[in-house]
N, C-alpha and C positions, 0 to 999 in steps of 0.2 A: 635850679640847676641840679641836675643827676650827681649824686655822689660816684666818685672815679673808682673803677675796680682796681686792687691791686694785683699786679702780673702773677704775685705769689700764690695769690688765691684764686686764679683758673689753674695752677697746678695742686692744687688738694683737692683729692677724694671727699667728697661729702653724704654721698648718701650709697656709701656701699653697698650691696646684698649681704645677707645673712643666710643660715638656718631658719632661723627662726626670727619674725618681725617684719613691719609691710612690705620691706621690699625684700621677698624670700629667694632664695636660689633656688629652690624647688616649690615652681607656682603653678599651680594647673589650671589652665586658661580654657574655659568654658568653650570660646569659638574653637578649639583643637580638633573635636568634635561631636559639632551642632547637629541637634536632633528634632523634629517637631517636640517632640516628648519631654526633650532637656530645655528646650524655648519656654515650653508650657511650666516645666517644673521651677525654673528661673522665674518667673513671670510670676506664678503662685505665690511661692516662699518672698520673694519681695512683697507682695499685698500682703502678707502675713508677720512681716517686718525685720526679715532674713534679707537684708538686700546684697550682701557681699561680692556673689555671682554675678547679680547683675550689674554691681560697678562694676567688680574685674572685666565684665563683657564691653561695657560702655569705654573702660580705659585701653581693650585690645580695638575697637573700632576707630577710638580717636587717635593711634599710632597706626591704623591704616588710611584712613579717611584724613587727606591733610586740611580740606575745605573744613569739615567737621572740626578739624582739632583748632583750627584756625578761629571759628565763631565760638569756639569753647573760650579760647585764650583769651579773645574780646571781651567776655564776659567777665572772665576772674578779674583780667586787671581793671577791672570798669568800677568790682565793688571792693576791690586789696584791700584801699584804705579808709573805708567808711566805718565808723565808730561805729561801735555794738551797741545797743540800746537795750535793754533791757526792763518788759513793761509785766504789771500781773494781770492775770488772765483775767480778769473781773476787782469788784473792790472791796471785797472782803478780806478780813483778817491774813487768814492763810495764803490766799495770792499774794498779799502785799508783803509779810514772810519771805516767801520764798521768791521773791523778784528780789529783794533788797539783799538775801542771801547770795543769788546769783550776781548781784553785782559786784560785791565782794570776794565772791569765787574767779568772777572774771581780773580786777584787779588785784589778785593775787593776795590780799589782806586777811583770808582762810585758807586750809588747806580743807578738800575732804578729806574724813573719814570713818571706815565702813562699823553700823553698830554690835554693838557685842550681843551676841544672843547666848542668852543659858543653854549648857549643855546636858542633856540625859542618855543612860542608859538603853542600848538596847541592841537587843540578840537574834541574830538569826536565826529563824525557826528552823531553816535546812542544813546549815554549816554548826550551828552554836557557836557563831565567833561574834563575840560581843565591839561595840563601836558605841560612840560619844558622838550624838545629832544633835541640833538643833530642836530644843522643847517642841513647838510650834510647826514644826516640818517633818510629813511623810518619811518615811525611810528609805524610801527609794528616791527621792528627791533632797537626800541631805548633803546636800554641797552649796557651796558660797556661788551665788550667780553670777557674781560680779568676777571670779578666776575662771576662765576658762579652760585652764588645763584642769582645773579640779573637777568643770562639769561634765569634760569629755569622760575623764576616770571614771568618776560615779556612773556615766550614762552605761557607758561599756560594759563596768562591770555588773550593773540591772541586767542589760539584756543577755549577758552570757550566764548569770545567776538563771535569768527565767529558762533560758534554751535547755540549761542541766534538766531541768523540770518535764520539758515538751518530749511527747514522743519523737521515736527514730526521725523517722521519716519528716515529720513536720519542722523539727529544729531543722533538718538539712537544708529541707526548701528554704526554708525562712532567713537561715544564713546566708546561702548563699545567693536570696533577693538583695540583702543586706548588700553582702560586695560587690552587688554590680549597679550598687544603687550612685549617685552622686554625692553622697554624703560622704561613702567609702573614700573617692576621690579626694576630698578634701580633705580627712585624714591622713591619707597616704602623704599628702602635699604640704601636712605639719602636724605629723603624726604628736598624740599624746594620750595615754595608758596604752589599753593593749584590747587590740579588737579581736572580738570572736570570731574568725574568717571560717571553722569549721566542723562540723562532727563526725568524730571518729566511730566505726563500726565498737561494739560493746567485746567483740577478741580481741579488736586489738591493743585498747585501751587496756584491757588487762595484761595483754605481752607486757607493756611496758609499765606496769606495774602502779597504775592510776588507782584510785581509789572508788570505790560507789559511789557513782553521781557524779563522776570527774568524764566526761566524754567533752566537751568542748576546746579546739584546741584555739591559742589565742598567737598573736601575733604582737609583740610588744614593742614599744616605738623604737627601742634599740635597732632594734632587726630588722625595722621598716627601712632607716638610718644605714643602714651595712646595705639593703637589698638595692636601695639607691647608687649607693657606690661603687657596688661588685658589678649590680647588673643595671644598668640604664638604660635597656633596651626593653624591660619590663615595662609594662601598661599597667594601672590598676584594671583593666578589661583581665589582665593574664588572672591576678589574684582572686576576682570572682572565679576561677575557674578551680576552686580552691578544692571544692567540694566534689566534681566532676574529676580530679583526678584523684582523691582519694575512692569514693564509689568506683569508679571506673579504671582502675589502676589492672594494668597489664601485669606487673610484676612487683613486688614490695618484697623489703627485708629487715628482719631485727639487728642493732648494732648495738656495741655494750661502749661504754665511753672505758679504759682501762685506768685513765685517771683519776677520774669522775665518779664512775658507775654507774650515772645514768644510762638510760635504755630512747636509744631514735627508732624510730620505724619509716623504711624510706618508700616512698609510693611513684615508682615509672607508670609514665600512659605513653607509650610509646606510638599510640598514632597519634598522637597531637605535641609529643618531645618535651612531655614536661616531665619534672622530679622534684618533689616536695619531699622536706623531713620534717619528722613531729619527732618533739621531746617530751620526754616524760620528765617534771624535779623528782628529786629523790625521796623525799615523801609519796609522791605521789598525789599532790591537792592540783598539781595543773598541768595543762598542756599546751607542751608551743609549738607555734610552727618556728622554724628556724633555718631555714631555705627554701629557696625556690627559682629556680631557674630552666632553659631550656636546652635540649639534648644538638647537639651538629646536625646539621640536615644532611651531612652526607651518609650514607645508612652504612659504610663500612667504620668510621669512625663513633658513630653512633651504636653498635653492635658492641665496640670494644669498651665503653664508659657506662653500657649498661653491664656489661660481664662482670667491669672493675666494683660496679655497687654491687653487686648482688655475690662477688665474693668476699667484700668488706664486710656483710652481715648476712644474717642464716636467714638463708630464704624462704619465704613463708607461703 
């Protein structure tokens, strides 16, 4: 016989949304929109053993499709309570190891945990800012695989290190294949470090008082966090466009923060109503974006909020 629910507990919340965690409040669902391109790209990175997308797609089809979700259901409660077995892959030493490991992991009689690797020295040849890797592991691959916020950090800040490197032209494209890629999307969607979304012309970057080799501006999950909030009507489609309103910017101006003293430089494209701002820190070692939004489509309203930025900082 079925154990009896208590009344009390159809009124508790059990599996809230979050920020961050499987059930996120900001999740970006693949079928939103489905592309041959995004089908094929989903389909890849699962063969390659990225399957994430493809469940999220599998779990949006089965909240559409109730027949589907119905033979799924079948299924789960068919194997709920069949006991885990746990066998080694052959009969050697090490399978049997690690079978008898696993058994112990599953009933709870070990915890893991991750090994300690020695730490060295070592310096960036472009910055000279010295770090503590892992003996055994690249420099550009030293991060703990098993954090994922640690492997987004690392990754990001490789490819905004290489893009410092690349010519004008070349980083721009390249960036801005980056945010309009699907990958983007998923960051946006539980943002973590701070993505390179785009490169600044080499004036401007000196307006605002960046250093040599500083032209990438980045976008940090703070601000990803705020740009959800303020503006939800933003697409990461708008953020690829990151690069095209800075190149293609109708009007742009220098601001001075009075408290601060940093220096923004604000970029209008006034045929497509977008306004991005890059910050400069006060060192000058980076650059962020720290807005982005879009102009009123009505062109009398829209005339008076470009007026208001471009008398808020000297126009360039």
């Amino acid at each position: 016989m079925a154990d009896k629910i208590a009344q009390k507990d159809l009124k508790t919340e059990l599996t809230r949304p979050s920020q961050t965690g499987l059930r996120s409040v900001w999740q970006w669902r693949p079928l939103a929109s489905l592309t041959a391109a995004a089908v094929a790209d989903i389909l890849r990175r699962a063969a390659m053993g990225d399957a994430r997308d493809f469940l999220i797609a599998a779990a949006d089809i089965r909240e559409k499709d109730l027949h589907y979700a119905a033979v799924l259901q079948t299924r789960t409660l068919a194997v709920t309570d069949l006991p885990i077995d746990i066998q080694p892959w052959d009969d050697s030493a090490p399978a049997r190891r690690a079978a008898e490991y696993g058994r112990r992991l599953e009933a709870g009689q070990i915890k893991p945990e991750a090994p300690q690797e020695p730490l060295v020295e070592w310096t960036n040849p472009r910055t000279g800012e010295v770090r503590l890797i892992p003996w055994a592991i690249d420099p550009g691959f030293a991060y703990n695989v098993g954090e994922a916020s640690l492997r987004w950090r690392a990754l990001l800040d490789l490819v905004a290190d290489k893009a410092e490197g690349w010519a004008a032209p070349m980083a721009a494209t390249a960036l801005a294949n980056l945010a309009a890629s699907p990958t983007f999307a998923r960051w946006y969607d539980n943002p973590r470090g701070a993505w390179p979304l785009a490169r600044l012309p080499d004036a401007d970057a000196k307006t605002l008082g960046a250093q040599e080799g500083v032209r990438v501006a980045r976008m940090s999950e703070g601000t990803a966090v705020k740009q959800r909030q303020r503006h939800p009507e933003l697409r990461p489609e708008d953020y690829a466009r990151a690069q095209a309103i800075i190149d293609g910017a109708t009007a742009k101006a220098e601001t001075v923060n009075p408290q601060t003293g940093t220096r923004s430089m604000i970029y209008v494209r006034e045929d497509e109503r977008y306004v991005l701002v890059v910050k400069a820190t006060l060192d000058g070692q980076r650059l962020y974006v720290t807005s982005l939004y879009r102009l009123h489509a009505d062109q009398a309203r829209r005339d008076l909020e470009i007026a208001r930025l471009l008398r808020k900082g000297k126009k360039q």
